[in-house]
PyMOL commands that place a pseudoatom at each C-alpha (Angstrom):
pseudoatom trace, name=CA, resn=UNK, resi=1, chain=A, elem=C, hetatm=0, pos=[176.529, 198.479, -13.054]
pseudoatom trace, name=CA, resn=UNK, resi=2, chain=A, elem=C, hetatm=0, pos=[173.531, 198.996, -10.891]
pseudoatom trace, name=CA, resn=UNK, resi=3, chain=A, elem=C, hetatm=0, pos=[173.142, 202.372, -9.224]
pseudoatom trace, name=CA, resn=UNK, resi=4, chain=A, elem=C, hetatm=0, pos=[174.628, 202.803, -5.513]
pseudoatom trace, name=CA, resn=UNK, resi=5, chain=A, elem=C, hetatm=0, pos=[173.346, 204.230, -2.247]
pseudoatom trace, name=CA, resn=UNK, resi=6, chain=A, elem=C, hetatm=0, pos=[176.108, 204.407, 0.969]
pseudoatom trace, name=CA, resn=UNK, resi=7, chain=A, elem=C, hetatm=0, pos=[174.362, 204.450, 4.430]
pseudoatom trace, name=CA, resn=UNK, resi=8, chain=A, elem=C, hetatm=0, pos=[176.872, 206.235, 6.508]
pseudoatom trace, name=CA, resn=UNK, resi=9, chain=A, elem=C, hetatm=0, pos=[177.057, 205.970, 10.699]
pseudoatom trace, name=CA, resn=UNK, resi=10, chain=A, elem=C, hetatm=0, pos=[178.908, 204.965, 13.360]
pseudoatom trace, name=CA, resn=UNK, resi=11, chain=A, elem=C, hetatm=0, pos=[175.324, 203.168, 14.802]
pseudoatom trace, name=CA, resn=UNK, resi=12, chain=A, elem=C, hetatm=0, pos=[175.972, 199.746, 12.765]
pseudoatom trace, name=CA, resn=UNK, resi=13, chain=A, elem=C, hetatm=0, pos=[172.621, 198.154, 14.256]
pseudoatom trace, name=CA, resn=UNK, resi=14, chain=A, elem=C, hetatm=0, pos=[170.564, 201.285, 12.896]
pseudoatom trace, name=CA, resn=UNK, resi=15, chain=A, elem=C, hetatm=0, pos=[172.726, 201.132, 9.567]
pseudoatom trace, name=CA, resn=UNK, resi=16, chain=A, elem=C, hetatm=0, pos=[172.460, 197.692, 9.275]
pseudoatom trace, name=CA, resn=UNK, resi=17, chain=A, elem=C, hetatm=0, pos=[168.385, 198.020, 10.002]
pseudoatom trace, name=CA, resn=UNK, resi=18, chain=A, elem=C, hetatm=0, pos=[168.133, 200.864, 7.041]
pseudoatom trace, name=CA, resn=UNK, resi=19, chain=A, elem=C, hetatm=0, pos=[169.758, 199.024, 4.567]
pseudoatom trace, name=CA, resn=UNK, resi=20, chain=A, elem=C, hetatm=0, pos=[167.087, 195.743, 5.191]
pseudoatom trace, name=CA, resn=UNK, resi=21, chain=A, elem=C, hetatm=0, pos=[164.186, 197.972, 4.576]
pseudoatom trace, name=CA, resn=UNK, resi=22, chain=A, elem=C, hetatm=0, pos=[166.585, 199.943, 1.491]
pseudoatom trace, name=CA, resn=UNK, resi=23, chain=A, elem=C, hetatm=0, pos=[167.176, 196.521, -0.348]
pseudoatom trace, name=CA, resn=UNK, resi=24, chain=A, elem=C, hetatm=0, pos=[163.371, 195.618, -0.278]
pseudoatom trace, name=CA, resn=UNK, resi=25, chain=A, elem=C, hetatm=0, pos=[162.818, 198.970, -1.460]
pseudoatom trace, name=CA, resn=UNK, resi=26, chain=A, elem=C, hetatm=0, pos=[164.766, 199.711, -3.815]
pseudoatom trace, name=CA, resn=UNK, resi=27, chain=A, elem=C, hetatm=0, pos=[166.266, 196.216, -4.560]
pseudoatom trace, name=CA, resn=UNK, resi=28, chain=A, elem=C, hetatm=0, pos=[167.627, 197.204, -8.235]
pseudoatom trace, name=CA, resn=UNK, resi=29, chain=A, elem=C, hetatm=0, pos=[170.124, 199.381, -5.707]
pseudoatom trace, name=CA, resn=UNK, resi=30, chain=A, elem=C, hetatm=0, pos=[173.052, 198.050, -4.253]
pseudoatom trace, name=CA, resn=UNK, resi=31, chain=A, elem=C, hetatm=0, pos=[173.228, 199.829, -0.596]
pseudoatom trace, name=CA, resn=UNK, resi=32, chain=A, elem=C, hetatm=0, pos=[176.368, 199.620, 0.983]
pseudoatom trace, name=CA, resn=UNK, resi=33, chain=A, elem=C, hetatm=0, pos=[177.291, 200.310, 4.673]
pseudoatom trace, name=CA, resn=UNK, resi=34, chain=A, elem=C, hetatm=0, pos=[180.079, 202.612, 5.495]
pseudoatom trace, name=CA, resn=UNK, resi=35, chain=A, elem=C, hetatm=0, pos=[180.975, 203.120, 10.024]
pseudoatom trace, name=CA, resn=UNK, resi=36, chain=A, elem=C, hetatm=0, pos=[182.691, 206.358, 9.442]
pseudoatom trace, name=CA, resn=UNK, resi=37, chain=A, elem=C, hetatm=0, pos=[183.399, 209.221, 6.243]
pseudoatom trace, name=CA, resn=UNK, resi=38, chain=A, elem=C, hetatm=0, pos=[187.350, 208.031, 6.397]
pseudoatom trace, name=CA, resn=UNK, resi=39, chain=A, elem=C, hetatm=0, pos=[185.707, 204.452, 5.062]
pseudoatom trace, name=CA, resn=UNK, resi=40, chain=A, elem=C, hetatm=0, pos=[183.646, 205.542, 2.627]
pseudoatom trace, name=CA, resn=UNK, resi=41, chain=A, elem=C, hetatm=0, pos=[186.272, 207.706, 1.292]
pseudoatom trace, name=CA, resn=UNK, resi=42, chain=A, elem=C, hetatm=0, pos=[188.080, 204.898, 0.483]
pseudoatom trace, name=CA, resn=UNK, resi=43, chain=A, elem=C, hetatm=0, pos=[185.737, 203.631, -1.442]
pseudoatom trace, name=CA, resn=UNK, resi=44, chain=A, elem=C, hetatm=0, pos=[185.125, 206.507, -3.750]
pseudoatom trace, name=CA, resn=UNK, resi=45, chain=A, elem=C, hetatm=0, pos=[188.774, 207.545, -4.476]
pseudoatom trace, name=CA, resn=UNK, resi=46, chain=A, elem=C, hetatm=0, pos=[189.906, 205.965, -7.472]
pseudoatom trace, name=CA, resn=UNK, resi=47, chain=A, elem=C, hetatm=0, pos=[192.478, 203.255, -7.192]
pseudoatom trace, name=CA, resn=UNK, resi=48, chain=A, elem=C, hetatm=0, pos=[195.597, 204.326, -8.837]
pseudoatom trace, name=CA, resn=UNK, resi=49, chain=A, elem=C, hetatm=0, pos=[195.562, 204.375, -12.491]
pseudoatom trace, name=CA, resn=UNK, resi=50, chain=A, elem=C, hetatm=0, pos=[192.017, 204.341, -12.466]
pseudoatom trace, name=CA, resn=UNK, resi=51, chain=A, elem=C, hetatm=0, pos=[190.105, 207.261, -13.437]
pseudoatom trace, name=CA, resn=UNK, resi=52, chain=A, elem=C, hetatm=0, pos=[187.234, 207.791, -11.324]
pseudoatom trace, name=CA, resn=UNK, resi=53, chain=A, elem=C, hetatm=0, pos=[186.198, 205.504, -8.250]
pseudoatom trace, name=CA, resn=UNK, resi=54, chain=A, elem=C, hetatm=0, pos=[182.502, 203.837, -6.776]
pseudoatom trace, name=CA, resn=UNK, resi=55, chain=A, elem=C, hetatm=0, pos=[179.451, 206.867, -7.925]
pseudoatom trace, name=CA, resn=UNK, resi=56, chain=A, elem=C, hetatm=0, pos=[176.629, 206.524, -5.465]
pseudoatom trace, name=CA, resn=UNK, resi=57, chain=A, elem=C, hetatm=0, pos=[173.362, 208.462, -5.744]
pseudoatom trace, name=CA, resn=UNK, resi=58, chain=A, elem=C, hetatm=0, pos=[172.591, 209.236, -2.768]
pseudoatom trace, name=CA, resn=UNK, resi=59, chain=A, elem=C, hetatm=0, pos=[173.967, 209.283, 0.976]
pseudoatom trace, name=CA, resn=UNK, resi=60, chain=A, elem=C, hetatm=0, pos=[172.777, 208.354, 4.399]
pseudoatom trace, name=CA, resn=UNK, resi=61, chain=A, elem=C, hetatm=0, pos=[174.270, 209.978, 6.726]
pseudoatom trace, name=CA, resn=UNK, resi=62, chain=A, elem=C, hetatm=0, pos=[174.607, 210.616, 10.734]
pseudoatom trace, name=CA, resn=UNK, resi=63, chain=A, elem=C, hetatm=0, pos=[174.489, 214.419, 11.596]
pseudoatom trace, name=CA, resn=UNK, resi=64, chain=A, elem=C, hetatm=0, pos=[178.122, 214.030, 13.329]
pseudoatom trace, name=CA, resn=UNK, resi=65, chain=A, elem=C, hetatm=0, pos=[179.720, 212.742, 9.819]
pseudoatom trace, name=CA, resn=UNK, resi=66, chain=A, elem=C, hetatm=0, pos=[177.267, 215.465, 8.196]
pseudoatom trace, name=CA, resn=UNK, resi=67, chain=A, elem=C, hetatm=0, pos=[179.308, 218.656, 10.087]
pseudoatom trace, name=CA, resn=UNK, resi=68, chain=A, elem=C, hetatm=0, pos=[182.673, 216.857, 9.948]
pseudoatom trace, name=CA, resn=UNK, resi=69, chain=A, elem=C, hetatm=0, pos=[182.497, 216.750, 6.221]
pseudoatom trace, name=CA, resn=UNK, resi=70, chain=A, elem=C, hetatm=0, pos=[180.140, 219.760, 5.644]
pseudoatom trace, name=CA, resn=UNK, resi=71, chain=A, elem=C, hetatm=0, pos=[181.796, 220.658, 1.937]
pseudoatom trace, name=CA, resn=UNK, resi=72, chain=A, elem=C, hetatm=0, pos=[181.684, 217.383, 0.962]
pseudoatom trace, name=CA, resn=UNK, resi=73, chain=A, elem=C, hetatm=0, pos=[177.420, 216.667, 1.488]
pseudoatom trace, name=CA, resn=UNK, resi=74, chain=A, elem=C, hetatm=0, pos=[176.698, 220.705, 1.022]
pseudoatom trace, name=CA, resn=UNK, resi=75, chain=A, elem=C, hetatm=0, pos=[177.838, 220.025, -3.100]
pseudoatom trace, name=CA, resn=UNK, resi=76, chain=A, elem=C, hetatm=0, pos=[175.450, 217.091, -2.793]
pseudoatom trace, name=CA, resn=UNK, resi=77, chain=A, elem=C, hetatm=0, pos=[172.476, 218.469, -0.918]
pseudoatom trace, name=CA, resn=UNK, resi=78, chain=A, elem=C, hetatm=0, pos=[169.764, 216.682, -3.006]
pseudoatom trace, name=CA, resn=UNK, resi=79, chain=A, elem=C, hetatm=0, pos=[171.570, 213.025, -2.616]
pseudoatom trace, name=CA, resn=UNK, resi=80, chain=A, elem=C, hetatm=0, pos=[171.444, 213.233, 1.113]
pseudoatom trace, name=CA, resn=UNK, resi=81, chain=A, elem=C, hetatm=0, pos=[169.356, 212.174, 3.871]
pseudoatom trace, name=CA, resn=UNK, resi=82, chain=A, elem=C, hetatm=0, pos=[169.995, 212.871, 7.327]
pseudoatom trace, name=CA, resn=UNK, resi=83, chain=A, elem=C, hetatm=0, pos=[169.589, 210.280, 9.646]
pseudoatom trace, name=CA, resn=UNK, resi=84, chain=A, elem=C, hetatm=0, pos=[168.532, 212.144, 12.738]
pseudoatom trace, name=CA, resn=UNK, resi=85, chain=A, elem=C, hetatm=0, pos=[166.130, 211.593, 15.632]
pseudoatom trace, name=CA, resn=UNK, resi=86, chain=A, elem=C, hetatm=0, pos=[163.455, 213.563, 17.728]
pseudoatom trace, name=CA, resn=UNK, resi=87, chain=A, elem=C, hetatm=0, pos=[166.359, 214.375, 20.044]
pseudoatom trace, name=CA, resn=UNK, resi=88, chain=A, elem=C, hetatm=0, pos=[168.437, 215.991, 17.373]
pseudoatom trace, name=CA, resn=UNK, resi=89, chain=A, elem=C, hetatm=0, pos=[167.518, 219.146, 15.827]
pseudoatom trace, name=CA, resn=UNK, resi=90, chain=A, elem=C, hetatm=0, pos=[169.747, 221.735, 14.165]
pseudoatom trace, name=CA, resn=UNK, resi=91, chain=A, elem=C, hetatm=0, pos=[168.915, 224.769, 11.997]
pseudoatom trace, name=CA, resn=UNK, resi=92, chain=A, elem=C, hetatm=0, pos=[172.328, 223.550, 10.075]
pseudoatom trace, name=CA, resn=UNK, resi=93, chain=A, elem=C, hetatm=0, pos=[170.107, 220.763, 8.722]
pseudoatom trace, name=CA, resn=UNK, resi=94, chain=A, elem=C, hetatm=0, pos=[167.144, 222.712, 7.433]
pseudoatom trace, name=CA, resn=UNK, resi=95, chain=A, elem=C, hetatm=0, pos=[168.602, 222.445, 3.955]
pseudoatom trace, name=CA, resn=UNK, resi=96, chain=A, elem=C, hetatm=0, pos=[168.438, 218.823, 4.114]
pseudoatom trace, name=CA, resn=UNK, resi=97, chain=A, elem=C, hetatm=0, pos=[166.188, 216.244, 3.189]
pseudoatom trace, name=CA, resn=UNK, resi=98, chain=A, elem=C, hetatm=0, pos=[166.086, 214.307, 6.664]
pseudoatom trace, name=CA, resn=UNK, resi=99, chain=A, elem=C, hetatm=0, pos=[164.542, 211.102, 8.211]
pseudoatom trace, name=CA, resn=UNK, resi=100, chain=A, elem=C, hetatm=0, pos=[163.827, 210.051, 11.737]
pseudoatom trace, name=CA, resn=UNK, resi=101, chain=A, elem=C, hetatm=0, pos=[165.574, 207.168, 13.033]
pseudoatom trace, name=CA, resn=UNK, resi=102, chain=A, elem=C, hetatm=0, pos=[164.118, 206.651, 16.324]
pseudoatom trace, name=CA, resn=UNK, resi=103, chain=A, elem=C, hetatm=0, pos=[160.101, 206.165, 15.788]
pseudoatom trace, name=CA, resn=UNK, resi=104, chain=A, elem=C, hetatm=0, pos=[158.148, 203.051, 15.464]
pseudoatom trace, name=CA, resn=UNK, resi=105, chain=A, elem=C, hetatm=0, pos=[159.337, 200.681, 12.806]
pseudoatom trace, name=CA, resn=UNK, resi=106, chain=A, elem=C, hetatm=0, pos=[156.200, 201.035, 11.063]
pseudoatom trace, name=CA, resn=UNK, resi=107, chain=A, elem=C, hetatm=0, pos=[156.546, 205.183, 10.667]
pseudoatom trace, name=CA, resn=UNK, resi=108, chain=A, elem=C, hetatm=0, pos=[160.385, 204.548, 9.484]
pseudoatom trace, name=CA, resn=UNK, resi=109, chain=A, elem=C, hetatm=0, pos=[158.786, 202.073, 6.839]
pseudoatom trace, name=CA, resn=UNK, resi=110, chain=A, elem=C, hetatm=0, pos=[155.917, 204.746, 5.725]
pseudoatom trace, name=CA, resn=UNK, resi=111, chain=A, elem=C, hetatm=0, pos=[158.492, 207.191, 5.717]
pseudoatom trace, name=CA, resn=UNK, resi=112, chain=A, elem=C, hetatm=0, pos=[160.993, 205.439, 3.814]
pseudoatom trace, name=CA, resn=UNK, resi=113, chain=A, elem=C, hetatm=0, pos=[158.190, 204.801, 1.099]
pseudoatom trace, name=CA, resn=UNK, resi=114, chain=A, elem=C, hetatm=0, pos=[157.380, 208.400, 0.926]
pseudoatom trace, name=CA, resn=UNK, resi=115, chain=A, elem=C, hetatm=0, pos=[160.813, 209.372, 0.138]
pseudoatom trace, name=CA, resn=UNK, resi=116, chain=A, elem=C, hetatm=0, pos=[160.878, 206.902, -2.266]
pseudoatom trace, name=CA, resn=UNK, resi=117, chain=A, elem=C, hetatm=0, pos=[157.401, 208.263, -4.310]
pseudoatom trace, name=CA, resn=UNK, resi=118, chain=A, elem=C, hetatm=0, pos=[158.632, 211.818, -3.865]
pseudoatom trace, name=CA, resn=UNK, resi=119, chain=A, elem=C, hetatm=0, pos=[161.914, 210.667, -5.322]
pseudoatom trace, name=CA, resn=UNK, resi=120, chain=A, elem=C, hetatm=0, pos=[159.921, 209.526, -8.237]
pseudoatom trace, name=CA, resn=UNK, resi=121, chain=A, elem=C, hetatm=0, pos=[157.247, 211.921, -8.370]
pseudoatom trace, name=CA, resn=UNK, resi=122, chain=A, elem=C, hetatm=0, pos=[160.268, 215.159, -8.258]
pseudoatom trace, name=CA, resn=UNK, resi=123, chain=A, elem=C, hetatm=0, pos=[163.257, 213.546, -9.141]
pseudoatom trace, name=CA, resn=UNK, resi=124, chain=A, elem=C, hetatm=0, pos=[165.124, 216.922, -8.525]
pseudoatom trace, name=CA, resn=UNK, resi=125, chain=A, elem=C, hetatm=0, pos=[164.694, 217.262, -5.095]
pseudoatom trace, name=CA, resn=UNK, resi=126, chain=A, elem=C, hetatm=0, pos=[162.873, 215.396, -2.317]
pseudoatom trace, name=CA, resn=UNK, resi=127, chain=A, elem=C, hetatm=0, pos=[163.308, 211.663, -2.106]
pseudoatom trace, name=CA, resn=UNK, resi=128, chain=A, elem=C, hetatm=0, pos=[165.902, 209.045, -3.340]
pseudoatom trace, name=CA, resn=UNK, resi=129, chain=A, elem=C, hetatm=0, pos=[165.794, 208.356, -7.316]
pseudoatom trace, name=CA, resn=UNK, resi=130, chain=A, elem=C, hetatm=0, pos=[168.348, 207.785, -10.094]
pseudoatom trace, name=CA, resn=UNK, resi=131, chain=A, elem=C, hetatm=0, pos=[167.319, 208.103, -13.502]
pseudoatom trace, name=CA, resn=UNK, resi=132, chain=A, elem=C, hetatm=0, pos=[166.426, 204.662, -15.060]
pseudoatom trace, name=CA, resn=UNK, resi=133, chain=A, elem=C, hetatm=0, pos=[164.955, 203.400, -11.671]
pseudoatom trace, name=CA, resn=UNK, resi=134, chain=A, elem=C, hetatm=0, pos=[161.424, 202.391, -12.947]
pseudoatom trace, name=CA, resn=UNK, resi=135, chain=A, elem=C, hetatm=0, pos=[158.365, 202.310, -10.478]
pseudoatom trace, name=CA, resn=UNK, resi=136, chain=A, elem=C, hetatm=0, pos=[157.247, 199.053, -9.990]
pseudoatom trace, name=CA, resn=UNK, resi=137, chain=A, elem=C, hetatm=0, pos=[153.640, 199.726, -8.134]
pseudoatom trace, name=CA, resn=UNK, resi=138, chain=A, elem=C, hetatm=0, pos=[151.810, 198.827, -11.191]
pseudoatom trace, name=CA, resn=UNK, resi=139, chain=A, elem=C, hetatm=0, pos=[148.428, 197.061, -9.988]
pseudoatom trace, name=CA, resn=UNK, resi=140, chain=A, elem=C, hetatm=0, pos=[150.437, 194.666, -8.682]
pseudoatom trace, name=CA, resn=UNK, resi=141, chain=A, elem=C, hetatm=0, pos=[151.450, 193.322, -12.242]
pseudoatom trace, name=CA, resn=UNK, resi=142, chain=A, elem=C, hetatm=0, pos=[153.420, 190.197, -11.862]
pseudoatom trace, name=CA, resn=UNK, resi=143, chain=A, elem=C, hetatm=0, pos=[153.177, 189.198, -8.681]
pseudoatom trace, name=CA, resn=UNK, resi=144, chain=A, elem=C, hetatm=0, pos=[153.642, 185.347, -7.881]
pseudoatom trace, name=CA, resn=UNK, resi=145, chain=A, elem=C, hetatm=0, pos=[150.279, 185.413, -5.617]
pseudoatom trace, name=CA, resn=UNK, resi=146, chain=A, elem=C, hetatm=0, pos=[147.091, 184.866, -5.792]
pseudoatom trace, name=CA, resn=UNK, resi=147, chain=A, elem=C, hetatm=0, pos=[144.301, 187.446, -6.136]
pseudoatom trace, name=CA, resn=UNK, resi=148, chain=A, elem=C, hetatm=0, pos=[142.715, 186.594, -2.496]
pseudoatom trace, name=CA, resn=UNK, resi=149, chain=A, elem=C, hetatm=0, pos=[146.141, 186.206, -1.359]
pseudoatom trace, name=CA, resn=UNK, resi=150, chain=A, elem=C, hetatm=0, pos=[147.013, 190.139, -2.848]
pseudoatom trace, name=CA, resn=UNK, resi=151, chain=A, elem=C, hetatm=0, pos=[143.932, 191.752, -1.257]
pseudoatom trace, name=CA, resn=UNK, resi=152, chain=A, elem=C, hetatm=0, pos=[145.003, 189.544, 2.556]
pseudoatom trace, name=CA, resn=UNK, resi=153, chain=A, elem=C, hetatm=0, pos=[148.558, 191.223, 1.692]
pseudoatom trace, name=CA, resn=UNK, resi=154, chain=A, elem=C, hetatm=0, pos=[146.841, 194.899, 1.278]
pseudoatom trace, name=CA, resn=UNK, resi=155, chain=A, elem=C, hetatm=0, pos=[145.078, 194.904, 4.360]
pseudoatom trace, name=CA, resn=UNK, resi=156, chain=A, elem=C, hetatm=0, pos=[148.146, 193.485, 6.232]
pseudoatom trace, name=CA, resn=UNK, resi=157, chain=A, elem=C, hetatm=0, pos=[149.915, 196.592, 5.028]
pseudoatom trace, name=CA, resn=UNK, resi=158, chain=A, elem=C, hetatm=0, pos=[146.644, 198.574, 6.322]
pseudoatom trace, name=CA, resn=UNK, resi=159, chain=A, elem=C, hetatm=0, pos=[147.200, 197.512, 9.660]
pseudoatom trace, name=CA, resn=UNK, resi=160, chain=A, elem=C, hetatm=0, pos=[144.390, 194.672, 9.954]
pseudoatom trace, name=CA, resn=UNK, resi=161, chain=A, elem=C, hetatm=0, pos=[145.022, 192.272, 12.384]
pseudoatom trace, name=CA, resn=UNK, resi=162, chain=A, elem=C, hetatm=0, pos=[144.007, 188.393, 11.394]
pseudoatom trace, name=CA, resn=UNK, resi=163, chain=A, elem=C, hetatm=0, pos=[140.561, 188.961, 12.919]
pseudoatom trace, name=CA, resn=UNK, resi=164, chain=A, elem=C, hetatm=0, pos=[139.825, 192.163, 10.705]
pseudoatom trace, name=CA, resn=UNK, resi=165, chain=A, elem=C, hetatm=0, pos=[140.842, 190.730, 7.772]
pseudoatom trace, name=CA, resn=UNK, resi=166, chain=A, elem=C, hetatm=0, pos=[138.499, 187.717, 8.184]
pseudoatom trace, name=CA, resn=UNK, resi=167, chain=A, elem=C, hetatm=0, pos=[135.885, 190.130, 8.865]
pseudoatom trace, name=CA, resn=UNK, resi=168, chain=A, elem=C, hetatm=0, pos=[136.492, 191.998, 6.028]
pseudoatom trace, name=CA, resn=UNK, resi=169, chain=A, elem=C, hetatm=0, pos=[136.756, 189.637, 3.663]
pseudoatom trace, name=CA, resn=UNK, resi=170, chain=A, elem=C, hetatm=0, pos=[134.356, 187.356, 5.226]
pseudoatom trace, name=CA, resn=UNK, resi=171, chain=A, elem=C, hetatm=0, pos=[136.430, 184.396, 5.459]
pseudoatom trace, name=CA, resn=UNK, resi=172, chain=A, elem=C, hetatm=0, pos=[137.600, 182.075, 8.275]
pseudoatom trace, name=CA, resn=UNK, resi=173, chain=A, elem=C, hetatm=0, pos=[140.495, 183.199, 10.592]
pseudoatom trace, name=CA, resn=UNK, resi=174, chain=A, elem=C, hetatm=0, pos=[142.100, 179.784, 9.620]
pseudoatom trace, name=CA, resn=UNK, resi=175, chain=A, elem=C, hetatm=0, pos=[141.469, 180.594, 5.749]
pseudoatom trace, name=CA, resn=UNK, resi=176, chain=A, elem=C, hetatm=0, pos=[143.442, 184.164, 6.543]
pseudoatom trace, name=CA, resn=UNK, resi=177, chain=A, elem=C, hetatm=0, pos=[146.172, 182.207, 8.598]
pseudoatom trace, name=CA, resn=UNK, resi=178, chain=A, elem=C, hetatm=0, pos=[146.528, 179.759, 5.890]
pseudoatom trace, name=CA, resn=UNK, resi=179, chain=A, elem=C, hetatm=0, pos=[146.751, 182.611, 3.156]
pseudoatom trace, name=CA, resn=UNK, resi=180, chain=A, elem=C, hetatm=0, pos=[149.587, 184.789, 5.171]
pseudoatom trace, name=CA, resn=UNK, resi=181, chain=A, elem=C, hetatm=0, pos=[151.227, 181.513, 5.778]
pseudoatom trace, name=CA, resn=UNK, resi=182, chain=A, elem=C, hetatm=0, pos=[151.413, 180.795, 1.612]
pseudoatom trace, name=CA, resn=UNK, resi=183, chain=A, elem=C, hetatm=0, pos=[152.188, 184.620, 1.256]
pseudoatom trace, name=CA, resn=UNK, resi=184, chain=A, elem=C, hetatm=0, pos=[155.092, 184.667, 3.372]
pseudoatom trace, name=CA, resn=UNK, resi=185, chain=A, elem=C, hetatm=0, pos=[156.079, 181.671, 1.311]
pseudoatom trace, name=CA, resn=UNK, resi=186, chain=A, elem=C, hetatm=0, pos=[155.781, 182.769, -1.878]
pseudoatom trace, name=CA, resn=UNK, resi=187, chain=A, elem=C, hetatm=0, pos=[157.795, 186.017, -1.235]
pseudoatom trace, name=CA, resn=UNK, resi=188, chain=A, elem=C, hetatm=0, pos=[160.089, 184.830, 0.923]
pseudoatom trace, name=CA, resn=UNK, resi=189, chain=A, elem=C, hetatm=0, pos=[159.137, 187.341, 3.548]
pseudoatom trace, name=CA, resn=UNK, resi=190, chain=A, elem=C, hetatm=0, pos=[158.420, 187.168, 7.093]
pseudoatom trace, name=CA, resn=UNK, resi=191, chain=A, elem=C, hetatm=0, pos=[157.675, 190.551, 8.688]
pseudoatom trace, name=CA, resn=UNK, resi=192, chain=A, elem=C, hetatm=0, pos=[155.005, 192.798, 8.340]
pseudoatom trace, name=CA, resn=UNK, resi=193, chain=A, elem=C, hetatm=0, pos=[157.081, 195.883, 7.501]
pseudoatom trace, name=CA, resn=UNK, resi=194, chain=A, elem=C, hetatm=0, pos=[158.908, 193.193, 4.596]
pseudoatom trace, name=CA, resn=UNK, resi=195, chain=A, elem=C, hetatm=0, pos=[155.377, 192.786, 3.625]
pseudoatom trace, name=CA, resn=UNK, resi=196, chain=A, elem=C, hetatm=0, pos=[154.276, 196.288, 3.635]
pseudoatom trace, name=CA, resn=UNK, resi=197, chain=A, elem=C, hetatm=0, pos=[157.189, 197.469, 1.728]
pseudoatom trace, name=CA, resn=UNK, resi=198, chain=A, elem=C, hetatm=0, pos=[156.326, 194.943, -1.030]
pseudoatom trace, name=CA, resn=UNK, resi=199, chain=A, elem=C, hetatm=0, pos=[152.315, 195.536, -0.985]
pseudoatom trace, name=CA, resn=UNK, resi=200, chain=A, elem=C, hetatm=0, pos=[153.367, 199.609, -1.444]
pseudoatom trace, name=CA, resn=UNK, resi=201, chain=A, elem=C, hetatm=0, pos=[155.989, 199.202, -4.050]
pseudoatom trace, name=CA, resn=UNK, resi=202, chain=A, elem=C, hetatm=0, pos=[153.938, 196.981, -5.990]
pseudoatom trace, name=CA, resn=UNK, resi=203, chain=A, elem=C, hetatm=0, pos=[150.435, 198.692, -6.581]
pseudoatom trace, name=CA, resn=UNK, resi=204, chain=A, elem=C, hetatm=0, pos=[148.475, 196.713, -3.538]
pseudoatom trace, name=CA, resn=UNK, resi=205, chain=A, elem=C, hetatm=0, pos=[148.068, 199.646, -1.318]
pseudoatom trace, name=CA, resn=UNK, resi=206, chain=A, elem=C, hetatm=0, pos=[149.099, 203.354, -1.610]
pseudoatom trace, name=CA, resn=UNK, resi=207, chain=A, elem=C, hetatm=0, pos=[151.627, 205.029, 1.474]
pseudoatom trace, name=CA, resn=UNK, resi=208, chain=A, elem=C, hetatm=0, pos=[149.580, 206.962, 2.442]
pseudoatom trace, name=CA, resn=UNK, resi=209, chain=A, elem=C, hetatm=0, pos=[146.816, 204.098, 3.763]
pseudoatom trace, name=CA, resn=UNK, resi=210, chain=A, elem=C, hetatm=0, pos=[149.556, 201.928, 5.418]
for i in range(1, 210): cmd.bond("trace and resi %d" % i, "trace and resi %d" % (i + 1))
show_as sticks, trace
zoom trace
């Protein structure tokens, strides 16, 4: 049974959003998507006769649900993440491991990916990690793309624009065109932060240079 991670908040678009970027993360995770605590409660009470119900390793959560169900996420400190923004600051959540919502997508992504290498790097305390989660960044082993194609990818995650990466490979902006095109193929992904999250969790570029 693979390892679970609930996302809950009443915002469905931003829940819905998270658990994109959480399934290209951490795609040996099944994320699941609860609108309220009294839902996701459901889910983790056993059914009768039944011994124990759903186990997830870590939570999501909205700061509203967070205070209405205070016990419940205070015995679980280290499993949850706070989905708050640069609106919403509390000294109630100091405690907690939390991420900002409401920057650019590109910031959610790098932070997401941090989280994800401290999780990995401390696995008790900051980030999200279960114990038999492997990293998969290594030196891009296995990938179904070409070399040239893997160092376009890296400086996509970089930030290059089309131009940039010609220049810096010195290649044609057709030839880099033409490669993003096949990349997208390949991995069945079509937006940058898609493709940064895969460059990172593979081994083609490290967080902290996207």
């Amino acid at each position: 049974m693979l390892p679970r991670i609930a996302i809950i908040d009443e915002n469905t678009l931003e829940a819905v959003g998270l658990k994109t970027m959480l399934d290209t993360i951490v795609p040996m995770v099944e994320v699941s998507v609860f609108s309220s605590f009294e839902v996701f409660q459901a889910e983790i009470l056993p059914p009768p006769g039944e011994s124990k119900g759903a186990i997830f390793v870590h939570f999501f959560v909205s700061p509203r649900i967070l205070m209405a169900n205070s016990q419940f996420f205070i015995e679980r400190q280290r499993q949850t993440i706070v989905l708050t923004s640069k609106e919403v600051s509390s000294p109630s959540l100091g405690h907690y491991i939390t991420l900002d919502t409401s920057q650019s997508e590109h910031d959610l992504v790098k932070a997401m990916l941090t989280l994800h290498k401290r999780g990995h790097a401390n696995p008790d305390g900051n980030g999200f990690h279960h114990p038999g989660l492997e990293e998969r960044n290594i030196l891009g082993a296995g990938i179904p793309i070409s070399k040239r194609e893997a160092e376009v990818l890296a400086l996509v995650a970089r930030g290059f624009i089309n131009k940039e990466i010609a220049d810096s490979l010195c290649i044609s902006l057709a030839t880099v065109i033409s490669h993003r095109k096949n990349i997208c193929e390949k991995l069945h992904l079509h937006s940058v932060s898609a493709l940064t999250i895969y460059a990172v969790t593979h081994g083609l570029v490290r967080v902290e240079e996207i």
